[in-house]
C-alpha positions as CSV (number, residue, x, y, z in Angstrom):
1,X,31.8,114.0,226.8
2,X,29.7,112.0,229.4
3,X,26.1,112.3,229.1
4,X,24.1,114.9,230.7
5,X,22.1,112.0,232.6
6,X,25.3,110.4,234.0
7,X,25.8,113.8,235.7
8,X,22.2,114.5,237.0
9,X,22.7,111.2,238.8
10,X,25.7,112.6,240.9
11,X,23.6,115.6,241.7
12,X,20.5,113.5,242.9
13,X,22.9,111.4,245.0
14,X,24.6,114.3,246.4
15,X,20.9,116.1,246.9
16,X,19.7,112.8,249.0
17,X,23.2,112.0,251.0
18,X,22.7,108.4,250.2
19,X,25.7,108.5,249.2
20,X,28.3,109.7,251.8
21,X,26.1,107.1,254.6
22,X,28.3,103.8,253.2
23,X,31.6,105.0,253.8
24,X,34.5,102.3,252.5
25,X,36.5,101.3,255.1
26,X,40.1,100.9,254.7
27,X,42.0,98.3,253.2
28,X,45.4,96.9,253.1
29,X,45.1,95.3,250.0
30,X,42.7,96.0,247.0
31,X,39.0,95.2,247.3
32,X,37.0,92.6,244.5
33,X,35.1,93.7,241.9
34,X,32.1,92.9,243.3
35,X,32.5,94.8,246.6
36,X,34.2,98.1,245.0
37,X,30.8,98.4,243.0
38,X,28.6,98.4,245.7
39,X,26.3,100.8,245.2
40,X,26.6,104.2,247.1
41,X,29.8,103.1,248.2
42,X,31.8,106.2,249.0
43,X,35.1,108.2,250.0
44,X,35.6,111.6,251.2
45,X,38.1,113.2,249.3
46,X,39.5,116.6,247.8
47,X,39.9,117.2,243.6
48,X,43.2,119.1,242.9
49,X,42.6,122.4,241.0
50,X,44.9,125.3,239.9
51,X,45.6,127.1,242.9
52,X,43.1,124.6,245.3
53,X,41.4,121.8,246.5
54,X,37.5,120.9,246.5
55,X,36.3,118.8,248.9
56,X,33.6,116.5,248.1
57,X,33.0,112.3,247.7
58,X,33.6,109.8,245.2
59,X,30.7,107.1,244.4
60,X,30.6,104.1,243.0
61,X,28.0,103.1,241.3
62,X,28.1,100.1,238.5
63,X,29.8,101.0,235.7
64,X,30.5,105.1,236.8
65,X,32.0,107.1,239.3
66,X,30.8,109.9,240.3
67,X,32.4,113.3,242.0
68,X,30.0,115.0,244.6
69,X,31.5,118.4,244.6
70,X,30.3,119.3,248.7
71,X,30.0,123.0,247.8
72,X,28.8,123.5,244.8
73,X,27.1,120.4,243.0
74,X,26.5,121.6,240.0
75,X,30.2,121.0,239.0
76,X,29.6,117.7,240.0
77,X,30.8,115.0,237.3
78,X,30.0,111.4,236.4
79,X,33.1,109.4,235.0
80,X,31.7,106.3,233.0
81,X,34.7,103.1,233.0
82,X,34.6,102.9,229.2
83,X,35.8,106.6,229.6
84,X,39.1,105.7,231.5
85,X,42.6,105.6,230.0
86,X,44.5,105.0,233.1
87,X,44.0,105.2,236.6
88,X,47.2,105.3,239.4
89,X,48.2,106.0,242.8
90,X,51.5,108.4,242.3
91,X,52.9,110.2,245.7
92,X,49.7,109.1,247.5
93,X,47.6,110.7,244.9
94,X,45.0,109.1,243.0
95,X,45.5,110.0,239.0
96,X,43.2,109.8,236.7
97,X,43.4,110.0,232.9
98,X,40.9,110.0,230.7
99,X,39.9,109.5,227.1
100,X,37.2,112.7,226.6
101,X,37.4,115.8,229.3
102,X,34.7,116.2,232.0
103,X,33.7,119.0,233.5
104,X,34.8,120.3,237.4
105,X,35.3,124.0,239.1
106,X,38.4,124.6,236.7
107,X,36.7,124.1,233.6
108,X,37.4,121.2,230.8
109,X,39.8,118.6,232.1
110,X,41.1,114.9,231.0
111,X,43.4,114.6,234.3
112,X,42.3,114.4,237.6
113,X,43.8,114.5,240.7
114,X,42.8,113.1,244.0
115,X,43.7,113.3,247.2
116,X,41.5,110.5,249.8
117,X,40.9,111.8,253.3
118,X,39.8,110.6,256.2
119,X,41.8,107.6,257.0
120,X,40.6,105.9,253.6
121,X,42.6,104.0,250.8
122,X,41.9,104.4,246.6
123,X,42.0,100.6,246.5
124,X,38.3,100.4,246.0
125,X,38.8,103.0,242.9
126,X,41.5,100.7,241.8
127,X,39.8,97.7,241.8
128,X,36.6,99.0,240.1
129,X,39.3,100.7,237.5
130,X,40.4,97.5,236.5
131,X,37.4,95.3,236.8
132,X,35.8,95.1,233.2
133,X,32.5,96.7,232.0
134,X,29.5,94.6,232.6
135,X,31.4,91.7,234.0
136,X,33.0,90.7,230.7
137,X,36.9,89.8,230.7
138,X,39.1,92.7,229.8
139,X,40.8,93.2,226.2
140,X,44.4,93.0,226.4
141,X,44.2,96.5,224.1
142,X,42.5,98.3,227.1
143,X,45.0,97.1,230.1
144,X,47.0,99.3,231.4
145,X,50.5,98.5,232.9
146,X,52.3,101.0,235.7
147,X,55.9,100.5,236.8
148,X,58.2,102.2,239.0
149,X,61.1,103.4,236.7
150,X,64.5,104.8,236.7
151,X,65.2,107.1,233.7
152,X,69.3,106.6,232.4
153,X,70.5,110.0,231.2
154,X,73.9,110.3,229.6
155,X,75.2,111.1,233.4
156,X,73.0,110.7,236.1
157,X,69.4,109.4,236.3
158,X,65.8,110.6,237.9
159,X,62.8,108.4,239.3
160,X,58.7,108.2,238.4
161,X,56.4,106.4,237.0
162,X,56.6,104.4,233.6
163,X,52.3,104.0,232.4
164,X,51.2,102.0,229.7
165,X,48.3,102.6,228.7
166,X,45.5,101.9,225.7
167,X,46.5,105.2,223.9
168,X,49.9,106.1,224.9
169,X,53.0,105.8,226.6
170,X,53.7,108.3,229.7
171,X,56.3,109.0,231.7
172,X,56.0,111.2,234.3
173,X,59.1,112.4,237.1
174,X,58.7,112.3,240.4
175,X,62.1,114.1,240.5
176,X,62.7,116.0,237.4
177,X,59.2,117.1,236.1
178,X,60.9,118.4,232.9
179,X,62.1,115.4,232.2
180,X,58.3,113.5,232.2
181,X,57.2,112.9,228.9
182,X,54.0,111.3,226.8
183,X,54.2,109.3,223.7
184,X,51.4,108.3,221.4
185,X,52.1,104.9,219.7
186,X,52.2,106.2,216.8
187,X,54.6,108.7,217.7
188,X,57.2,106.3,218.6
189,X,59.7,104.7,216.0
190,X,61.2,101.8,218.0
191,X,61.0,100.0,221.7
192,X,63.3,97.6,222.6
193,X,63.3,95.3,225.9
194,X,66.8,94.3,226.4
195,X,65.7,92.3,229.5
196,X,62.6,92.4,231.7
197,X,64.4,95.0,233.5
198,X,65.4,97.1,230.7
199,X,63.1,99.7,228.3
200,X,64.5,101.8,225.2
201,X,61.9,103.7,223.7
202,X,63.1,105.7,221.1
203,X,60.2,108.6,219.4
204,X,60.2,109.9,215.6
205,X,60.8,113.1,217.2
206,X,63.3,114.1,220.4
207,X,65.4,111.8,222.4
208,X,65.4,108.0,223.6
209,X,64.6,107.6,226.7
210,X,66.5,104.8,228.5
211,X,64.6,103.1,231.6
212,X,65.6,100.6,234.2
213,X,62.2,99.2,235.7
214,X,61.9,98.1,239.5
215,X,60.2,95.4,241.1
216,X,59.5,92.1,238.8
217,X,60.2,94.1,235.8
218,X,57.8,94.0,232.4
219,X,57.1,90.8,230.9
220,X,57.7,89.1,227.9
221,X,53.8,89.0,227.1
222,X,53.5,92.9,227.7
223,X,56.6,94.3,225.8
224,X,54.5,92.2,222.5
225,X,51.3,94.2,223.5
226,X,53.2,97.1,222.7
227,X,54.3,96.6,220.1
228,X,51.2,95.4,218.7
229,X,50.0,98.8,219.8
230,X,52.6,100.6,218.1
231,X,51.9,98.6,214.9
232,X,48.7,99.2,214.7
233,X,49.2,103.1,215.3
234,X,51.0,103.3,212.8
235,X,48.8,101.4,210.1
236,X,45.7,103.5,211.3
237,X,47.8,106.4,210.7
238,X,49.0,105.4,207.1
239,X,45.1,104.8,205.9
């Protein structure tokens, strides 16, 4: 969980209104490192909850990002980078996954949904994502790759999002939400890149899944990142 003092910070930013005063402007491209961590730098924007929104601001400060729940901020939360397992823009949406749950309106939660208002963009979010902790460069183990990806079934096909990330493998639908699916790397039995364009990934358990990916395709350098992952899942397992 992130600490209790991570989270007092959000609630003495949101007490002051420091925060909401340095609005981001938008952006058609994602910001540097250095100017996504500006400190105060904020965006209105609405969590997703079962059966709602809540409307508050998300602060960057350094190494955490912060939700200033408007309402109600004691269900403010603090999200610390070292806490991130992937972060993504999907339909518009910012998605968020994390390693441990923090706590919002709906209880215990390791996904979370945003929507930015307001004119805004996520690219600062993005950019302090991806920018590593303390200024040192990032492991290969922690990247995380997104692609846009076709899913091949035996006839026909649907469309999403293809996430690599530190932990796991997800795929989730954008047409057919029962077809979205998550694999831990030690869950999976064999990948195979026919061509940069072309993903087999085949689980101990239920069916391949067959994807064509779009845009520049995943390279060579990548697919052996996986499978580095996947070995080493499986030797941590085995101990």
């Amino acid at each position: 969980m992130e600490s209790r003092g991570l989270w007092i910070i959000a609630l003495m930013l949101a007490a002051t209104g420091a925060a909401p005063a340095q609005v981001a402007q938008p952006s058609t491209s994602p910001e540097p490192a250095a100017t996504a961590e500006a400190p105060g730098r904020a965006l209105p924007a609405e969590l997703s909850i079962p059966f709602g929104s809540v409307r508050g601001d998300l602060v960057i400060s350094g190494d955490i990002l912060m939700f200033i729940d408007q309402a109600q901020p004691g269900f403010s939360f603090a999200i610390s980078r070292q806490n991130l397992n992937s972060v993504d823009i999907q339909n518009g949406m910012l998605v968020v996954e994390l390693r441990e749950p923090v706590r919002n309106r709906a209880g215990e939660t390791d996904h979370l949904v945003f929507r930015v208002l307001e004119g805004q963009t996520a690219d600062p979010i993005l950019a302090w994502s991806r920018a590593p902790a303390g200024g040192f460069p990032a492991q290969p183990q922690e990247q995380t790759f997104s692609y846009d990806a076709k899913h091949d079934h035996f006839i026909g096909s649907d469309s999403g999002r293809l996430i690599i990330g530190p932990e796991r493998i997800d795929y989730e639908s954008v047409t057919d939400i029962n077809q979205s699916r998550q694999w831990r790397y030690s869950d999976i039995k064999e990948i195979k890149r026919d061509s940069p364009y072309k993903i087999e990934i085949q689980p101990y358990n239920g069916d391949k899944y067959t994807f064509s990916l779009q845009g520049g395709g995943m390279e060579l350098s990548t697919y052996n990142l996986i499978v580095q992952r996947i070995t080493g899942a499986r030797l941590r397992k085995q101990r």
